[in-house]
C-alpha positions as CSV (number, residue, x, y, z in Angstrom):
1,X,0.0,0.0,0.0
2,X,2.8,2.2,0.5
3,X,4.4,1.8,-2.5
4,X,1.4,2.8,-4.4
5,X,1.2,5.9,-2.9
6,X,4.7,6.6,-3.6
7,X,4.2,6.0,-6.9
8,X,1.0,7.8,-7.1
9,X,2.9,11.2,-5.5
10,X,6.0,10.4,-7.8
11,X,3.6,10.5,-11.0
12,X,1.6,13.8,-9.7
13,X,4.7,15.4,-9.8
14,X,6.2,14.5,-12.9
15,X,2.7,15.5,-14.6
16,X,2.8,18.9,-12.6
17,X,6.1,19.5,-13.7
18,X,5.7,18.9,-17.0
19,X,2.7,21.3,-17.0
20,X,4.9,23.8,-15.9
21,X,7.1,23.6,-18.4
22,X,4.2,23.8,-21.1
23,X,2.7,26.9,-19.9
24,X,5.3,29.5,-20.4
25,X,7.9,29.7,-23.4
26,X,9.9,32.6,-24.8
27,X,9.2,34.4,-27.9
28,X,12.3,35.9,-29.2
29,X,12.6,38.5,-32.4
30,X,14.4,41.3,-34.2
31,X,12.7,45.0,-34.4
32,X,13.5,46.9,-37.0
33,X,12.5,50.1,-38.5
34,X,10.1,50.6,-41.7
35,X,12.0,53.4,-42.6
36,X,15.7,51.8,-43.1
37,X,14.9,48.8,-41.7
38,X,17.6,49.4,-39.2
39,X,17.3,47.5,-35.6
40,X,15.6,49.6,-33.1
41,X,16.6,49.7,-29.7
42,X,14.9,50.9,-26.6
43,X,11.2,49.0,-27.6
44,X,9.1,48.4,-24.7
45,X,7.9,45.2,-25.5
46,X,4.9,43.7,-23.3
47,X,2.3,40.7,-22.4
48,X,-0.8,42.4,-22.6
49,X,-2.8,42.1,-19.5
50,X,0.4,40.9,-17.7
51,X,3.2,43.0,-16.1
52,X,5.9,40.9,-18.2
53,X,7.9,43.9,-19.5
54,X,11.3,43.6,-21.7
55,X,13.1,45.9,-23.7
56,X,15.3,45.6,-26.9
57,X,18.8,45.8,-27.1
58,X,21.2,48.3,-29.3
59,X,20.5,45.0,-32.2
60,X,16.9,45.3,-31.9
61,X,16.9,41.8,-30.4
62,X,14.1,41.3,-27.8
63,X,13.3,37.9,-25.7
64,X,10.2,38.4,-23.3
65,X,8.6,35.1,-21.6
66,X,4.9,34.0,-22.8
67,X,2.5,32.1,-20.3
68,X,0.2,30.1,-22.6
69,X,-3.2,31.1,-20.3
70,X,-2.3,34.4,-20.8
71,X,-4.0,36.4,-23.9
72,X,-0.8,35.5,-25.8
73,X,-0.7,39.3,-27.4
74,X,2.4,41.2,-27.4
75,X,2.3,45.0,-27.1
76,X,5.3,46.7,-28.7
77,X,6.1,50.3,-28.6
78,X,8.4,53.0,-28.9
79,X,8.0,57.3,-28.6
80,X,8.9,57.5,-32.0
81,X,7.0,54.8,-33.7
82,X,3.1,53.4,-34.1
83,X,2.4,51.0,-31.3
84,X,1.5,47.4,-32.4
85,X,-0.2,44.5,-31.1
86,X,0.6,40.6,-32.4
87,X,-1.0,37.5,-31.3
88,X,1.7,35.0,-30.6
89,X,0.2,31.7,-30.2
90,X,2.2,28.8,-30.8
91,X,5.1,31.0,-32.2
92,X,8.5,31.4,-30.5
93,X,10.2,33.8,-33.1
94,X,8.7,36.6,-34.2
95,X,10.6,39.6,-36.1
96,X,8.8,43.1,-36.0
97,X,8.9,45.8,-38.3
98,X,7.1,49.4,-36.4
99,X,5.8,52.3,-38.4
100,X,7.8,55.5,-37.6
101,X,5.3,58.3,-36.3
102,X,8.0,61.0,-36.3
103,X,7.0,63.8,-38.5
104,X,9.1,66.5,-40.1
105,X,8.8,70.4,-41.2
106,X,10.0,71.7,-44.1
107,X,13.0,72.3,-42.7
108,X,13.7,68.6,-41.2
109,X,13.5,69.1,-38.1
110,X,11.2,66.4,-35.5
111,X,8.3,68.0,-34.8
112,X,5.8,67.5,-31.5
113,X,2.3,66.2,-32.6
114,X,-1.0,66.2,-30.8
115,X,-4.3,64.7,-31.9
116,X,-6.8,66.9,-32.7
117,X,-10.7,66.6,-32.6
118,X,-12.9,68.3,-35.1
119,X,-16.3,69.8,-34.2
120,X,-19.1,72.1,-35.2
121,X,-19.2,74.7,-32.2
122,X,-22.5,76.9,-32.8
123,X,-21.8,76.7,-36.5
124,X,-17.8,77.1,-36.1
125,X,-15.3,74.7,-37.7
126,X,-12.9,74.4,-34.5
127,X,-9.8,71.7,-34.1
128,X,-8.9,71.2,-30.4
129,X,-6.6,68.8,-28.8
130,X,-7.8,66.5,-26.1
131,X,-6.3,67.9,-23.6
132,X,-7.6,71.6,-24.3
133,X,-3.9,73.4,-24.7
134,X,-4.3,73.7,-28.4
135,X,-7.5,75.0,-30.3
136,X,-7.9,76.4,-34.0
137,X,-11.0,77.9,-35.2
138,X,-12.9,79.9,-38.4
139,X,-13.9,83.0,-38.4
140,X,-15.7,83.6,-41.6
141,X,-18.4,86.5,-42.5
142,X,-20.2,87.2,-45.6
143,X,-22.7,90.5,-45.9
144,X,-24.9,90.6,-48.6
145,X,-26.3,94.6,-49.5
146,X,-29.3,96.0,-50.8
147,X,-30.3,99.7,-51.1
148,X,-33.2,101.5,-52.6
149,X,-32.4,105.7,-53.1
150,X,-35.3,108.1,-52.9
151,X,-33.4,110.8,-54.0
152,X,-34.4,113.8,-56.7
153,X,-33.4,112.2,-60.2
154,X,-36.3,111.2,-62.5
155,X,-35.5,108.6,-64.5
156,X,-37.6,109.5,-67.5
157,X,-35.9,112.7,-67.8
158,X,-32.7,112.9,-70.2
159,X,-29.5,113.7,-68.0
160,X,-30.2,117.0,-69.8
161,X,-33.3,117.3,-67.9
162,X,-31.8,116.3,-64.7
163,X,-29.5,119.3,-64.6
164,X,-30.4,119.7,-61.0
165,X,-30.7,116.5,-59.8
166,X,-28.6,113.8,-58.3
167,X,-28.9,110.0,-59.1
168,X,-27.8,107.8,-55.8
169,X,-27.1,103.9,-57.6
170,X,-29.8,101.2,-56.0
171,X,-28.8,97.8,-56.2
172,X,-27.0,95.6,-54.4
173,X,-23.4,94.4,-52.9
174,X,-21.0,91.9,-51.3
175,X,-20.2,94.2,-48.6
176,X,-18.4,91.9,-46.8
177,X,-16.8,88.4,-47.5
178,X,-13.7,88.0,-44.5
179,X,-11.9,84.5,-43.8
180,X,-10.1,85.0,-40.4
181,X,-8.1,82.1,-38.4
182,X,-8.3,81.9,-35.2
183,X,-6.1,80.1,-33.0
184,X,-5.3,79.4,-28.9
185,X,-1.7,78.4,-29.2
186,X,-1.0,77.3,-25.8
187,X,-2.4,79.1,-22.6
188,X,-0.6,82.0,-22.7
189,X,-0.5,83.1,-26.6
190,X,-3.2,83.4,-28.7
191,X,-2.9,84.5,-32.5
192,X,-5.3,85.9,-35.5
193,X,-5.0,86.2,-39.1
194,X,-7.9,87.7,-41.2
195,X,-8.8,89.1,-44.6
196,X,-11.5,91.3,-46.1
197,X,-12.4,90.6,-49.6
198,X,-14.4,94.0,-51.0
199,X,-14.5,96.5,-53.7
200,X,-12.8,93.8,-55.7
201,X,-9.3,94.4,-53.2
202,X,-7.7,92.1,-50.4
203,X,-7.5,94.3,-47.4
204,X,-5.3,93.0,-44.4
205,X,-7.5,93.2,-41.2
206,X,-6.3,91.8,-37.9
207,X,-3.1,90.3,-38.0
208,X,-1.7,90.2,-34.6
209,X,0.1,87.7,-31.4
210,X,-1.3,88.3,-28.0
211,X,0.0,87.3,-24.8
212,X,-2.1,86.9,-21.7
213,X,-0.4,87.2,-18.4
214,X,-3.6,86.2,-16.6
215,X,-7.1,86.7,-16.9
216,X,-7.3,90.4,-16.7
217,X,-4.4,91.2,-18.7
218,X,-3.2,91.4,-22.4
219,X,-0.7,92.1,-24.2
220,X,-0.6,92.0,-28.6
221,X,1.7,93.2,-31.0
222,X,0.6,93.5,-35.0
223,X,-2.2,94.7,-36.7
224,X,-5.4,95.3,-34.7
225,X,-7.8,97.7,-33.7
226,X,-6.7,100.8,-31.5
227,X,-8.5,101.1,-28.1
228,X,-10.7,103.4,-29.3
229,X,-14.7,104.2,-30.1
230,X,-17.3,101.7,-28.4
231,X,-19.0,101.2,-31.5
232,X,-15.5,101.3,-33.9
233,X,-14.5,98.2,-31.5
234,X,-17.5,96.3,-32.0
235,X,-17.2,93.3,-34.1
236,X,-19.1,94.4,-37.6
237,X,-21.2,90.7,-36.8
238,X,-22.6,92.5,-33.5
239,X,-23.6,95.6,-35.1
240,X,-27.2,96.2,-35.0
241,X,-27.2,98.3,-38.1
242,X,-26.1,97.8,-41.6
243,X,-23.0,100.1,-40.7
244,X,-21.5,102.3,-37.8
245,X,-23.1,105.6,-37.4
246,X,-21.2,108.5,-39.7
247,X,-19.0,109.8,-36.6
248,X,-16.9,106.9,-36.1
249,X,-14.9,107.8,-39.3
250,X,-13.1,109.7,-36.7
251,X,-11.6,106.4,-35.2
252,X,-8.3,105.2,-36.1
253,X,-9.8,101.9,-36.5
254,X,-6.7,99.1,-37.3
255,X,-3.2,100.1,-37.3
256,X,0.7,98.2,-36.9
257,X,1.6,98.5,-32.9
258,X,1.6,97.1,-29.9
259,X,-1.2,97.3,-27.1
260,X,-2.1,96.1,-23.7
261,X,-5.4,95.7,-22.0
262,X,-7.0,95.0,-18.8
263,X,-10.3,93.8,-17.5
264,X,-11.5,94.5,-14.3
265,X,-15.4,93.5,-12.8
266,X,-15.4,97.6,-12.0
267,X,-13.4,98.9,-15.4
268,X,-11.5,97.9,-18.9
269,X,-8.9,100.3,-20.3
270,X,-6.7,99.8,-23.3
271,X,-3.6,101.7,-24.4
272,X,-1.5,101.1,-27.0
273,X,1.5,102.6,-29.5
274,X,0.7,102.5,-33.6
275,X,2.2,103.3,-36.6
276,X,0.6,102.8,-39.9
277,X,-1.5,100.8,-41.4
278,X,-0.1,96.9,-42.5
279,X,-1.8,97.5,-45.8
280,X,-5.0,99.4,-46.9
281,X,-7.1,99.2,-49.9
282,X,-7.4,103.0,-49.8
283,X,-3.8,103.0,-50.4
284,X,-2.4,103.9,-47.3
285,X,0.6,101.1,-47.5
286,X,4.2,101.7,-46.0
287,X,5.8,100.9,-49.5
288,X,4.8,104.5,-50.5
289,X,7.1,105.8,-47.5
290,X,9.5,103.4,-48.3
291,X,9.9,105.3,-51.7
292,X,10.0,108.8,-50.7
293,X,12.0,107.7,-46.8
294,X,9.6,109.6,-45.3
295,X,8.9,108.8,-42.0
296,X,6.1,106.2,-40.9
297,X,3.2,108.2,-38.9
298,X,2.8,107.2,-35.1
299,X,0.3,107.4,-32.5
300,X,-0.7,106.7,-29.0
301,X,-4.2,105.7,-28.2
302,X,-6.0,104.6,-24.8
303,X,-9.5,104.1,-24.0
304,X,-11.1,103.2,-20.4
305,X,-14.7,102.6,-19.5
306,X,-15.9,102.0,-15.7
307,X,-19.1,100.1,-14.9
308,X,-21.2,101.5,-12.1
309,X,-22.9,98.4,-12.3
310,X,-22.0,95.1,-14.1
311,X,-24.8,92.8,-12.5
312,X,-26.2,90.0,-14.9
313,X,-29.6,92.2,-16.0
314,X,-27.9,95.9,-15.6
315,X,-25.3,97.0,-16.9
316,X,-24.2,101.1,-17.1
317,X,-20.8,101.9,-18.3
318,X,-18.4,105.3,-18.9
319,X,-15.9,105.5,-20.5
320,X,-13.3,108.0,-22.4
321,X,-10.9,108.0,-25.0
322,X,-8.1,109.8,-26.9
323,X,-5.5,109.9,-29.7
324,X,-2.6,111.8,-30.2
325,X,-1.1,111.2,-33.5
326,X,0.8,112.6,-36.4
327,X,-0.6,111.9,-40.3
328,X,-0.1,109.4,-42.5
329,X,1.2,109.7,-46.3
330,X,-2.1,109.3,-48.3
331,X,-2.4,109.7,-51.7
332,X,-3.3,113.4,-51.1
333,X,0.0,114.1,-49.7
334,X,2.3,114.8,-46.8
335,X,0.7,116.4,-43.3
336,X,-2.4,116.3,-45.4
337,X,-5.4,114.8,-43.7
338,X,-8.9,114.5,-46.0
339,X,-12.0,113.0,-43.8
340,X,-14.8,111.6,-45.9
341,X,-17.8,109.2,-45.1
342,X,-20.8,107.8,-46.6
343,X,-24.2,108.3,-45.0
344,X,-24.6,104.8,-43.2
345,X,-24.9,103.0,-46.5
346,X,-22.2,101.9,-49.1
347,X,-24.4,100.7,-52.1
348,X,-23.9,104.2,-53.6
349,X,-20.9,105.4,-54.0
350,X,-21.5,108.7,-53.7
351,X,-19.6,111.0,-50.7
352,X,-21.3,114.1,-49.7
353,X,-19.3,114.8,-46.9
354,X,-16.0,115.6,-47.8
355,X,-13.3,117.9,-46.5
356,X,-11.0,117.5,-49.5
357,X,-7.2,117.6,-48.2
358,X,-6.1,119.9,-45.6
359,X,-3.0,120.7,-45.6
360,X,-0.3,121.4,-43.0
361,X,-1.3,119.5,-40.4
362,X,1.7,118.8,-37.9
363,X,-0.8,116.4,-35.1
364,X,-3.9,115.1,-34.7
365,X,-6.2,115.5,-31.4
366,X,-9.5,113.1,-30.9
367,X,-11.3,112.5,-28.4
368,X,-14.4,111.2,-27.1
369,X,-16.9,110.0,-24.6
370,X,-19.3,106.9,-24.5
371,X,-21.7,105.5,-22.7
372,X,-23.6,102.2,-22.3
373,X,-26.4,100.8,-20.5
374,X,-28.7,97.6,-20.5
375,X,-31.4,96.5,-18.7
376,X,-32.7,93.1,-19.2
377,X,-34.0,93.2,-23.4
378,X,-33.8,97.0,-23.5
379,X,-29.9,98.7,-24.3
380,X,-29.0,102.1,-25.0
381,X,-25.9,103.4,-26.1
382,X,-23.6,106.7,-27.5
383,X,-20.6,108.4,-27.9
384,X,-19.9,111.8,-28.8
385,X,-16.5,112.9,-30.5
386,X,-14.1,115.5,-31.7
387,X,-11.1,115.6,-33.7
388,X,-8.7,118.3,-34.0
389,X,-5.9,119.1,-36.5
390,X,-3.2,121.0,-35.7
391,X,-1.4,123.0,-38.2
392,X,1.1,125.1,-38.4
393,X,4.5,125.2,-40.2
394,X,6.0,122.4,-41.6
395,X,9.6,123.3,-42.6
396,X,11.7,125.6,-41.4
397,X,13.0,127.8,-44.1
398,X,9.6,128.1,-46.7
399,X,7.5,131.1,-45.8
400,X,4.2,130.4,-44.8
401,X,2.8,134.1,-44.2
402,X,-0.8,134.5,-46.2
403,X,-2.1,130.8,-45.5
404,X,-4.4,130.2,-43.0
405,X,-2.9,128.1,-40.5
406,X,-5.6,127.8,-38.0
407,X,-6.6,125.0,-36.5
408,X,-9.7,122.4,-37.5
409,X,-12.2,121.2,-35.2
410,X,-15.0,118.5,-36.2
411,X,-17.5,117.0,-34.6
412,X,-20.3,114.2,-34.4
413,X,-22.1,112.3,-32.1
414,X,-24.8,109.3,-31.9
415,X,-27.5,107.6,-29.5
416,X,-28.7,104.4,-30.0
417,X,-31.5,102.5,-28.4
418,X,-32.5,99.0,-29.1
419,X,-35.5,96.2,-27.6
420,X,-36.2,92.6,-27.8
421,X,-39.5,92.5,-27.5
422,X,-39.7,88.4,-26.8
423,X,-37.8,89.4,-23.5
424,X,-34.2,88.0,-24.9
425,X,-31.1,89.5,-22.6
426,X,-29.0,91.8,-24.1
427,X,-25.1,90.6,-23.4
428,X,-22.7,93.0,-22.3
429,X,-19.0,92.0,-23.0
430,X,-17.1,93.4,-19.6
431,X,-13.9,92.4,-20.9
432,X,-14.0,94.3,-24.1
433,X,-16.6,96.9,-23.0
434,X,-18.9,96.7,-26.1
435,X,-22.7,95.1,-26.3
436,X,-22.4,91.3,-28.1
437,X,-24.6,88.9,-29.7
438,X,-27.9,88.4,-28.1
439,X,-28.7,84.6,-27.2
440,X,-31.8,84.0,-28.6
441,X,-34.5,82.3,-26.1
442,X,-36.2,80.3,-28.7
443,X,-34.2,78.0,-31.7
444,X,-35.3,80.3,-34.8
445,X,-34.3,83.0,-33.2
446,X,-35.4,86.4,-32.4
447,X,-36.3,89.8,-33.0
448,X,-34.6,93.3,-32.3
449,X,-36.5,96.5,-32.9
450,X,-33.6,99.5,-32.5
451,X,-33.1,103.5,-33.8
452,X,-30.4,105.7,-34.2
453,X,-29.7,109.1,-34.2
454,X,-26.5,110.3,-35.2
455,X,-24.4,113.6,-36.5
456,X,-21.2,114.9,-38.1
457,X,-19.7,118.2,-38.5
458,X,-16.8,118.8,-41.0
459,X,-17.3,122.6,-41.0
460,X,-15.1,125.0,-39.6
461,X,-15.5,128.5,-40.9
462,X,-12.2,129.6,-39.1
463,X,-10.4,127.7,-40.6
464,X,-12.2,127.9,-44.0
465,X,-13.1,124.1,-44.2
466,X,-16.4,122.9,-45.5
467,X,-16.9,119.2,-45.3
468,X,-20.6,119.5,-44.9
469,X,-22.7,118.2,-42.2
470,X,-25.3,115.6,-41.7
471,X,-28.1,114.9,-39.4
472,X,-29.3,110.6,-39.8
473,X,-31.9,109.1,-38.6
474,X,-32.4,105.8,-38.7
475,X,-34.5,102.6,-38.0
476,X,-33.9,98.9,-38.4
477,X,-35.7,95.7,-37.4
478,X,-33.0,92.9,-37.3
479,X,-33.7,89.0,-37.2
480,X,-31.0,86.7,-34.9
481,X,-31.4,83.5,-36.4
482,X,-30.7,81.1,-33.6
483,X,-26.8,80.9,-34.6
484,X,-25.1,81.9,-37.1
485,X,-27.4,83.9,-39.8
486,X,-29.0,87.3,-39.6
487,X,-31.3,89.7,-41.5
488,X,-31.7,93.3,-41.4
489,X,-34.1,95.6,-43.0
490,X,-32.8,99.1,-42.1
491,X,-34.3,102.5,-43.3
492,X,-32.6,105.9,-42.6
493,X,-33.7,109.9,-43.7
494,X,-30.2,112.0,-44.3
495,X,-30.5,115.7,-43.9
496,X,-27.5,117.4,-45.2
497,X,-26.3,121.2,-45.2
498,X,-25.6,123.5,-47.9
499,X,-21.9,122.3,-47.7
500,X,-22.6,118.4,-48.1
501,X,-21.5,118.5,-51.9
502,X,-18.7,116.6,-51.6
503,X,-15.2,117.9,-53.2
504,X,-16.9,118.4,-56.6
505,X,-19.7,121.0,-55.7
506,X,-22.9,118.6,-56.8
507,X,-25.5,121.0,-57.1
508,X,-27.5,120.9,-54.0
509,X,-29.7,122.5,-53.4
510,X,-29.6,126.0,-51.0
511,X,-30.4,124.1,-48.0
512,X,-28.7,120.9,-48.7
513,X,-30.0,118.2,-50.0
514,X,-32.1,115.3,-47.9
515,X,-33.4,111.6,-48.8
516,X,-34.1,108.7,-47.6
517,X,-33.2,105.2,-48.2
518,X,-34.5,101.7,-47.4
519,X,-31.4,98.8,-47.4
520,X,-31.5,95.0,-46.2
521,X,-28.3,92.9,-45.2
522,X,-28.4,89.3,-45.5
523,X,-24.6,88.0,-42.9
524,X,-24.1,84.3,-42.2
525,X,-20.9,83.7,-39.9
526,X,-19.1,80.3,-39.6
């Protein structure tokens, strides 16, 4: 009986033994490159579901140990190549050839890559990667424009018989078609590209880097809008109207500099120092300077608007402005300035107000105030402004006795008031202290009901400069689709003065002459 049960331990063993042996083997290989095929060293090579881990040598040669219950998958990767997964089973020799992932830029050098996810965001193409340190997004705008002129010209009459007349062009206009491209580099830097495409020209827009120290402050250098004018700082996509009330002509609008802002829950104040504009499709480019080596123009601009209360349904904010600044070279000359504006409506192309060049101008002055206030679906807001030229002699040795040197003052102002009458909130942007995009309540979208008053003086009898002035009222009845389209039917009555004739004397008539017009916009944004 003994015996037996020697035997029968004796033959347990050999069996477990053997099983032993038959459940684990070693799979050994070469891994090479698909590249060069060259041996790859430093590959991670791994039982999946196990924490068996070997690594290849300088020859590429690997040898990692297999347990046959396991899932029998080897895992092999590398920083620099595709990882891969190969089933094993019943194999001892396997020889592996990875996929390089390293990419290169145009100058060969190994470049970082990051997956990036693509979604539509309220209508906006944006690329983002997963974990939320890089994002690029469109910013593309198209205005459709379509005017009707009651004006004095009798179209069954001969030009002949419209000796007294003046014909305004109806029809209709691609205002607007900008591609911008937007993109949120890393926390800290942020950067912008856009284009206008109008009047059959490529103008340069923004173009700019910014860096953000923190939340409340900025800083950018390039092309981008000088901190100055509520309604000149306003995204064109936000503006009620089909354009920005006559007065803000008197803006610098976008310039080459470099600017800083900060954001406060009590205030907001930009400043910044400009040169010239990057490029202009009214001509104003730094090649013409860099024919004659005149010196580029400069300037220094600030803006700051305080909230007396920034609560989520009231909003009421103050805010100033300036700009000292010398001219730029135009295509009217040197220390010339020449201030010209439509009357709210591009379709025709016709100027009234136009101070032709004046000359001798050695700085310019502007200045302004604004104000803005919101209550729940009810907004109201205005600036008034000034500019000043300041003339005097240019060069020292030409005489300037008999010209009149005085100084020129303009002038113009607006108020604007606008409703939601389905109760939707009208946003305030703290940060950049304008009014936004309303977010509609309901998915088509909603209604805004607004009107606008606004002025502009280019008269100055001192100084014996008569740009004309014009009084503008105006009504519009917009429709905020739910995102990203909008429709505007805007009517306005201009009354001009005597001097509103433009630089070619139109004959109007003694006490200027007055219409109306009716215009629509159609904008989609993506």
């Amino acid at each position: 009986m003994k015996n037996k049960r020697k035997f029968l331990i004796l033959g347990m063993l050999i069996a477990i033994t053997g099983l032993l042996h038959a459940q684990s083997r070693n799979v050994t290989g070469t891994i090479t490159s698909n590249i060069d095929g060259k041996p790859i060293a430093g590959v991670t090579v791994r039982l999946k579901g196990a924490v068996t881990v070997a690594t290849s040598n300088e020859s590429g040669s690997y040898s990692v140990a297999v347990d046959e219950k396991s899932t029998e998958t080897l895992i092999f990767s590398h920083p620099d190549f595709d990882d891969m997964e190969v089933v094993v089973i019943g194999k001892s020799k396997l020889d592996i050839t990875l996929s390089s992932n390293v990419r290169l830029n145009q100058y060969g050098q190994k470049v970082d890559r990051q997956q990036l996810s693509t979604e539509n965001r309220n209508g906006v193409l944006t690329f983002e990667s997963k974990d939320k340190s890089y994002k690029v997004w469109t910013d593309m705008r198209v205005n459709i424009d379509f005017t009707k002129h009651f004006d004095n010209y009798d179209n069954d009459l001969s030009p002949a018989g419209n000796t007294n007349a003046i014909q305004l062009s109806d029809g209709g206009q691609i205002r607007r078609a900008r591609i911008g491209i937007k993109g949120q580099l890393s926390e800290k830097w942020y950067g912008e590209v856009d284009f206008d495409f109008r009047n059959l020209e490529i103008d340069i827009n923004d173009v700019y880097l910014q860096y953000s120290v923190n939340d409340n402050l900025d800083f950018k250098v390039g092309q981008f809008r000088e901190p100055m004018g509520m309604m000149t700082n306003t995204t064109s996509r936000y503006v009620t109207f089909m354009e920005r009330p006559a007065s803000s002509e008197f803006d610098p609008s976008r310039h080459v500099g470099i600017g800083m802002k900060y954001s406060h829950s009590r205030f907001m104040t930009g400043f910044g120092l400009f040169t010239d504009e990057a490029y202009g499709i009214e001509g104003k480019d730094t090649r013409r300077k860099q024919r004659t080596g005149t010196e580029s123009s400069w300037a220094v601009t600030g803006r700051v608007m305080g909230y007396a209360v920034n609560e989520d349904d009231v909003t009421l904010g103050i805010g100033l402005g300036g700009s000292y600044r010398t001219p730029e070279i135009t295509d009217e000359g040197f220390n010339t300035v020449r201030i010209r504006t439509y009357d709210e409506n591009r379709i025709s192309q016709k100027r009234f107000l136009d101070t032709d060049a004046v000359k001798y101008v050695k700085h310019i002055i502007i200045a302004n105030t604004e104000l803005a206030f919101a209550y729940h679906s009810f907004r109201l807001q205005g600036e008034y402004k000034i500019m000043i030229l300041d003339r005097g002699p240019i060069y020292t040795d030409i005489n300037y006795t008999g010209q009149n040197l005085n100084d020129v003052q303009y002038n113009g102002h607006y108020i604007e008031v606008g409703f939601f009458p389905l109760g939707d909130k009208v946003n305030f942007n703290y940060n950049d202290g304008e009014f936004t995009r309303v977010s509609p309540k309901h998915k088509w979208g909603t209604i805004e009901i607004a009107g606008r008053y606004s002025t502009i003086n280019l008269n100055d009898e001192a100084a014996e400069v008569f740009g004309g002035e014009a009084k503008i009222t105006s009504l519009v009845v917009t429709y905020w689709a739910y995102r990203n389209v909008r429709i505007t039917l805007n009517g306005a009555y201009v009354d001009h003065d005597e001097h509103a004739s433009t630089k070619y004397n139109w004959p109007v008539p003694e006490k200027g002459y007055d219409y109306f017009w009716i215009g629509t916009r159609f904008e989609i944004d993506f």
